[in-house]
N, C-alpha and C positions, 0 to 999 in steps of 0.2 A: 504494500500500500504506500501512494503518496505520505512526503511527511504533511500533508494539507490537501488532502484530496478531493475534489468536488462533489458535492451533493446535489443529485436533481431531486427535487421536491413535485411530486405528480397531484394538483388538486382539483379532480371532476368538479365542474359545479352544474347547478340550471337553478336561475330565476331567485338567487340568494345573494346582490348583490350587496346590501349592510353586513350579512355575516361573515361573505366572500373578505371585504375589507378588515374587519377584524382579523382574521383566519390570514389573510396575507400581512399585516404588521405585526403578527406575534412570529411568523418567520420572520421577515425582515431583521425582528429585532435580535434576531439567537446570538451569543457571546460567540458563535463558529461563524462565518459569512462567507464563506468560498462555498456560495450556492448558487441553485439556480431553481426557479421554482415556473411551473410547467401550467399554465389554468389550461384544461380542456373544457372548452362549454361544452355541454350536450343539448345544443340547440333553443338555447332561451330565446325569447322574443325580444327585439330591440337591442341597443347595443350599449345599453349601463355597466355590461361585466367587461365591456373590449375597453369603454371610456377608463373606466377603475383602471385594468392593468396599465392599460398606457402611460400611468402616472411614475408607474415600478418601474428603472432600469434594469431589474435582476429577474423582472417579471416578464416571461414569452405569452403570446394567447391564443389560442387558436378554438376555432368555431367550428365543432361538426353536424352533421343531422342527428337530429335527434333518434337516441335510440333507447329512451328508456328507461337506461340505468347505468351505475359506476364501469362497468366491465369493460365497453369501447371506448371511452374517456380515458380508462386508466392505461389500455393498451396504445391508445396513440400518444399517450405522455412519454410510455416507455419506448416507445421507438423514434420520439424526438430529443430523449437523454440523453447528453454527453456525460453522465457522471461517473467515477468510478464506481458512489455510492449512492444508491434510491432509497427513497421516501414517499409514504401515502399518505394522504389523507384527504379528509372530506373540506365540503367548503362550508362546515359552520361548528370547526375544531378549535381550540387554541394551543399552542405549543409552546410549554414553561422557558423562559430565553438558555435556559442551559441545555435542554434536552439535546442538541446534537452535539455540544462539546463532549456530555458525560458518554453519550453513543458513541463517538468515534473513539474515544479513548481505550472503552472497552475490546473493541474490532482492531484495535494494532495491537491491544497489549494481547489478543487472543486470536489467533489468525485461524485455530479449528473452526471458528463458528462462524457460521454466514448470515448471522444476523445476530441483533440485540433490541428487544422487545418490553415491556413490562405493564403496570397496570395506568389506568384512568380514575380521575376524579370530575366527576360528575358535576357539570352546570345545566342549568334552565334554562328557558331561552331569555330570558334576561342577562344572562351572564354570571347568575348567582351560583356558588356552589353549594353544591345540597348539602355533602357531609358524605354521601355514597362514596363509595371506591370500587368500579368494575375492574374486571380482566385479574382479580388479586385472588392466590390460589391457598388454601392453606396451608398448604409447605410449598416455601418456593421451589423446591427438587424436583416437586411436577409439573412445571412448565420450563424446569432448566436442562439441557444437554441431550441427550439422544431422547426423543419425545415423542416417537412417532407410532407408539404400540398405546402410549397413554393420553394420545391426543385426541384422534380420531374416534367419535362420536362422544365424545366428552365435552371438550371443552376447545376454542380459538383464540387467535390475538385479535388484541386490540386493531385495527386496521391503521389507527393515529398513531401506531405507536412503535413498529421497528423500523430501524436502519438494515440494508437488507444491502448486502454486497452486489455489485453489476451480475458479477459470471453467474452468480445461481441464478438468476433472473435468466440468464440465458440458457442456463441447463431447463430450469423449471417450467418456461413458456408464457404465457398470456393466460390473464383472466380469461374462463370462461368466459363467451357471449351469446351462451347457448343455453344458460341456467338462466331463471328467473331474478329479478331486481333485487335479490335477497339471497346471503347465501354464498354468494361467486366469490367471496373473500375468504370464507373459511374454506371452500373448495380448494380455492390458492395456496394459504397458507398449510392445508394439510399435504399439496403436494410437495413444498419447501420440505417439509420435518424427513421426507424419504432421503433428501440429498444431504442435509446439512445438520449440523448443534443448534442448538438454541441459546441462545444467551439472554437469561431474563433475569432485569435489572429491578430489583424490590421499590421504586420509586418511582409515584405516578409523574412522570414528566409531562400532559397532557391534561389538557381539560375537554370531556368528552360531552358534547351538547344533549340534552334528553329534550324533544318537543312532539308535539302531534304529528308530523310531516316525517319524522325517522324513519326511512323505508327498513330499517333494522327491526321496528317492531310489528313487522307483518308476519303474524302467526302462521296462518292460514298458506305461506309462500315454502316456509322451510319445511313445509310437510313431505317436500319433495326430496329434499335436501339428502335422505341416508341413499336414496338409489345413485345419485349422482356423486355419493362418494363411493357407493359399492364400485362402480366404476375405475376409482381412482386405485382402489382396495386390488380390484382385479390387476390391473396394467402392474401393478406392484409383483405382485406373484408372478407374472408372464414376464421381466426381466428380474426376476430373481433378489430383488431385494428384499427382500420378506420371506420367511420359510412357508411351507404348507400349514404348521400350527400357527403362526405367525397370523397369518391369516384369516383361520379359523377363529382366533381371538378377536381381530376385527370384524369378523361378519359377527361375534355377537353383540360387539362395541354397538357396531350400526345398528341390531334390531333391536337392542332397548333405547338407543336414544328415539328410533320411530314408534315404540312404542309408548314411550313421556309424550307422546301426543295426541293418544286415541281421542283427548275430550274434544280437541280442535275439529276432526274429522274423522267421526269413528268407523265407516266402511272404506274412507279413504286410505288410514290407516293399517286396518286388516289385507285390503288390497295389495300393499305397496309392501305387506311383510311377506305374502306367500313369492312375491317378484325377490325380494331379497331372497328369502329361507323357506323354503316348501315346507322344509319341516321341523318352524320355527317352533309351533304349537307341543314338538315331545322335550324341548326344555324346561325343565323346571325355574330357573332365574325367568324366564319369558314371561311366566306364569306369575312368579311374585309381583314383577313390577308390574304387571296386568292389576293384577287382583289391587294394590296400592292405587293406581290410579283411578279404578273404578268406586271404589271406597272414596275418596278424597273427592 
């Protein structure tokens, strides 16, 4: 690594031009500055987000058709980055002014790891913070280092919140743009954990927005979500990164986490298990956390 290596900062936005401007002066201001930060619109109407950047000289902008959701926004940021080092996030995030010094420090002094990630603290759309703290694990040890047998259908990163080296980004690929507005990040980030360490830093460096508009709390979208990692589950087994048990562990990962859903969609859900596990119904774990949610 650079001893100062550049940072592209990737921020999707549509039709959030106040938050947008927040969300670009809290980079702006990082104690690191050898950045570059990426707005992809995803087709807003009118041109208050192109006026906004314009102001930035560290700020590029560019306008696609609209498609929906973060996944083609984020993919054309990453094939307009020069960086050694990428960054996501959304456009109505705040990033604490240290958060990339403390990250890059971590990533030279640890060259295993292809990224450094950790938890959020929670604002309102006012800007207030609740007192919450997402993405924070009870023992740090399970979201730090080799994490990819205890990740998948548990638990994701924060999206605001790793430094993510170039090369994986090149091993790993592009967001989905095939999954639904919801979701395509923890898809991502589960494919990273096959290639790389994890590096998770116990300190919310991010202030992570909570309002009505979070396309993060569409229930009803992740209902989808264990088949399109079984997917990811499978390609794993077919180059050999994963044993056959290896495996078998995540196909049950996946069929209890679709099953913490049956109240959302409960033929949906039954559905989408016999596509996972024909013959999810002769486990008994299947069974408990059935019987748990049905009760509750």
């Amino acid at each position: 690594m650079e001893a100062s290596p550049l940072v592209s900062i990737i921020v999707p936005t549509y039709k959030r031009t106040e938050y947008l401007r927040l969300t670009l002066e809290s980079m702006l201001s990082q104690t690191y500055q050898n950045i570059e930060i990426i707005v992809v619109d995803d087709g807003s109407p009118g041109n208050e987000n192109a006026q906004l950047c314009d102001q930035y000289p560290k700020v590029s902008y560019r306008k696609i058709e609209n498609s929906g959701g973060p996944a083609r926004p984020r993919n054309t940021g990453i094939k307009m980055a020069k960086g050694e080092l990428i960054a996501f996030t959304d456009d109505d995030d705040i990033w604490l002014p240290e958060k990339l010094e403390k990250q890059i420090a971590i990533l030279k002094a640890h060259p295993e790891y292809g990224l450094v990630h950790g938890p959020c603290m929670v604002i309102d759309e006012n800007g207030t913070r609740t007192g919450e703290i997402i993405g924070k694990p009870g023992s740090p040890d399970v979201k730090h280092g080799d994490v990819k047998l205890r990740m998948m259908g548990n638990w994701t990163l924060m999206t605001p919140t790793p430094l993510i080296r170039r090369v994986l980004v090149k091993n790993v690929g592009f967001f989905s743009e095939e999954m639904p507005a919801a979701g395509e990040d923890t898809e991502f980030w589960i494919r990273c954990s096959f290639y790389t360490r994890f590096y998770y830093l116990d300190e919310p460096l991010v202030e992570y927005r909570k309002h009505d508009s979070n396309i993060s709390s569409n229930n009803e979208k992740y209902i989808q979500l264990p088949l399109y990692l079984n997917v990811v589950r499978k390609k794993q087994l077919v180059e050999n990164r994963i044993t056959k048990l290896e495996g078998k562990q995540l196909l049950m990962n996946l069929s209890q986490m679709q099953l913490k859903m049956v109240k959302f969609r409960t033929f949906k859900v039954f559905k989408n298990m016999f596509t996972l596990d024909p013959l999810w119904f002769l486990k008994v774990k299947n069974f408990k956390i059935l019987a748990k949610k049905i009760i509750r």
